[in-house]
Structures are given as structure tokens and as C-alpha cells.
N, C-alpha and C positions, 0 to 999 in steps of 0.2 A: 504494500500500500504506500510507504514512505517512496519507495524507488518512482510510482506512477507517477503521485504529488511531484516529486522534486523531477519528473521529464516533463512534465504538463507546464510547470514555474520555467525551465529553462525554454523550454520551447517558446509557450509566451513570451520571454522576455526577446528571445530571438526575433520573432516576429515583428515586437514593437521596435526593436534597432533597424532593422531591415526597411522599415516605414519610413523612416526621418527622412534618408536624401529625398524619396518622392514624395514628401508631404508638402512641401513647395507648391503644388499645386492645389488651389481651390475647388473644395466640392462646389461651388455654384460656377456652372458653365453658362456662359453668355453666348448670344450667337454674335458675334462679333464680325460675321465675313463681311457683310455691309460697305462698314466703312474701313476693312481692310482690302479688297479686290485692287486698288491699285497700287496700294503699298505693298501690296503682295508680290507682285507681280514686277515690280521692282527688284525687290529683293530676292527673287528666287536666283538668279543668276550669281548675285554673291554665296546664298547659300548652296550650290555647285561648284564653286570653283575656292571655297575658303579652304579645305583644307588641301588645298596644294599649291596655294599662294603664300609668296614670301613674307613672311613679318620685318618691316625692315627693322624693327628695333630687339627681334627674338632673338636670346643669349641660351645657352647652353641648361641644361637643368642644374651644376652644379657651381653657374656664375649667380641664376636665382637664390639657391639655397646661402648661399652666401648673406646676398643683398634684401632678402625676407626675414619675417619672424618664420617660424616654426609652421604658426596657423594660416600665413600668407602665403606661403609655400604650397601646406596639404591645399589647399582651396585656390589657389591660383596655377597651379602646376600641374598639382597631382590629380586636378579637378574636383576636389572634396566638396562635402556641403555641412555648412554650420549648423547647429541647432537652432529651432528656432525658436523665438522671442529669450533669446539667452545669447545675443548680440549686439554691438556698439550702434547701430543706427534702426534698427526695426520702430523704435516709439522717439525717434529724434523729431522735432517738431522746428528747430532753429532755421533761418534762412540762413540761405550757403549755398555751394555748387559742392559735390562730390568728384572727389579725382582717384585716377588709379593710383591703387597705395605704391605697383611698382615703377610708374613713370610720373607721376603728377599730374598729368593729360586730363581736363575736366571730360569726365563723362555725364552728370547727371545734377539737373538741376533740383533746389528743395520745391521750387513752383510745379516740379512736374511729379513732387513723391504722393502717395496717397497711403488711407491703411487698409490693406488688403486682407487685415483678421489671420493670412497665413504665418506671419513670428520675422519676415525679413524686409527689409526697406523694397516698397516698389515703389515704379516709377510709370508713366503712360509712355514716355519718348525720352532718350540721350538728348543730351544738349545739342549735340550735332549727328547726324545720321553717319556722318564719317567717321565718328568716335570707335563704332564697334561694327561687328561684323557678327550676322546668324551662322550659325551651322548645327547639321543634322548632329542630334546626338542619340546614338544607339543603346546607349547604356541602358542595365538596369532592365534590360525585357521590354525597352517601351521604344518609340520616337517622341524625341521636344525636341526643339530648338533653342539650342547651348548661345552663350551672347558670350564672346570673346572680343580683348581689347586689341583693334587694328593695328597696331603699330607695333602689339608683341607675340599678339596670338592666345595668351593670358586669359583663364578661368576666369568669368565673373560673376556669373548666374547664365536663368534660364527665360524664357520670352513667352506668355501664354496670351491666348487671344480673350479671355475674361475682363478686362481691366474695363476702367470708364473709359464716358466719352470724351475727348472726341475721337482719340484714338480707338478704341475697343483693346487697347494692349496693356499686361500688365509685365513690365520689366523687374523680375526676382530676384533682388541681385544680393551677393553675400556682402556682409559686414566688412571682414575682411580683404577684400578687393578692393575695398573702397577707402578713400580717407577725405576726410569733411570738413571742408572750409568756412566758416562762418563769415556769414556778409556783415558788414562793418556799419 
């Protein structure tokens, strides 16, 4: 009896670790194709051709590990995902622009974060559409579309078409990819 109890506790427990990286996504799905049909249709071409395009500012794995923390590393490199609502910007409410923690490069405006109830900072749109770059992400049993920093190649989050309007996009993005500049 003790042997079942204690397979039935580890397996649960397994289960519930297993869940974290894909919980990033929100149970309320929006239909969101609307007002993405042309943004889409833009961006499919980069997400075909991102992962075999050059980063011009991508360094080696072991020039990052260098120049990251630990947690900027697993989640910018190793493609990791934080926990959520147990990270530096998921209930940040300050204006500012967000930059990548590994280049400084603003990626994300606070005008454009909202609260998504899923535990990590979203956004509707990057500051500039040329900031990042979609790509297929296979992992984990599923397809998303992964949002990598243009210029390194760099884990940031993931892109789902749930978000407000006017985009219908909500950008997922981890704590650690990002670092948060306050407007003055």
C-alpha cells in the first residue's frame, strides 16, 4: 500500500513539473486570425528561413555562459522556461522599454505589456518588428512559435495568437531574457 501511495505522489509530482514549460499558454483561446491574416502572412517567410539564417551578433555557447547568469543562460540558450508568477517582470506595472539582458537591444515596450493571468510579462507587439524573429518550435510534443532575438538568435519566449486587440497576439516572454529600463 505505502509502495502505490508513494508511485501515485511521484508520478503526480512528475506530471505537475512536466506542465510548467507548456503552461505559458492560456486556457482561453481567442480567435484571433482576423486581425492576424496579414501579419501572418508577412511573417511566414521569416519563420522558414530563421533557422538557417545568420545571427550577426551569435557567439558560441560557451562565450554566453561566460557573459550570462546561470538563469540567463538555461532560458536564453538552452531554451529553458521560468516559472511562473515567480519572476522579475510578470506583475511589473513601471513604464520603461525592456531590453535583451544579452545585448541591451530594446525589445518591448511597458505601453504594449498587459496581464495575461498566465505568471510571465506579455506583450501585444516588440517595439520594433525587426527586434525578433518567429520560429517553429517543435519541442515538447507540440508546435508554437518560439520568438528569438534577431541579432543573436537568443531564447526569449513564445508568441500565441490569444492576446488583445489590436493585435490579437500575446508575446510570452521570460523574465530573464529581458532586463527593464525605467522611463525617467
Amino acid at each position: 500500500m505505502k509502495s502505490y501511495l508513494l508511485k501515485t505522489i511521484i508520478l503526480s509530482f512528475g506530471l505537475l513539473v512536466s506542465l510548467v514549460p507548456i503552461s505559458c499558454q492560456n486556457n482561453e483561446k481567442k480567435d484571433a486570425d482576423k486581425a492576424m491574416n496579414s501579419k501572418e502572412e508577412s511573417m511566414d517567410a521569416s519563420n522558414e528561413t530563421a533557422m538557417d539564417k545568420q545571427f550577426p551578433k551569435a557567439k558560441p555557447d560557451t562565450e554566453w555562459k561566460k557573459e550570462l547568469t546561470p538563469n540567463q543562460y538555461e532560458i536564453m540558450v538552452k531554451k529553458g522556461t521560468e516559472a511562473p508568477f515567480n519572476n522579475a517582470y510578470y506583475d511589473n506595472h513601471e513604464k520603461g522599454i525592456y531590453v535583451s539582458a544579452a545585448t541591451g537591444e530594446p525589445l518591448f515596450s511597458s505601453e504594449d505589456k498587459f496581464e495575461s493571468g498566465t505568471g510571465w510579462p506579455s506583450f501585444t507587439k516588440p517595439i520594433n518588428d525587426d527586434a525578433v524573429v518567429w520560429v517553429k518550435d517543435n519541442s515538447l510534443g507540440m508546435t508554437r512559435d518560439e520568438i528569438v532575438e534577431k541579432s543573436t538568435g537568443l531564447h526569449l519566449g513564445h508568441v500565441f495568437k490569444d492576446g488583445p486587440e489590436p493585435t490579437g497576439l500575446r508575446y510570452c516572454m521570460n523574465s530573464a531574457a529581458l532586463k527593464f529600463i525605467k522611463q525617467d
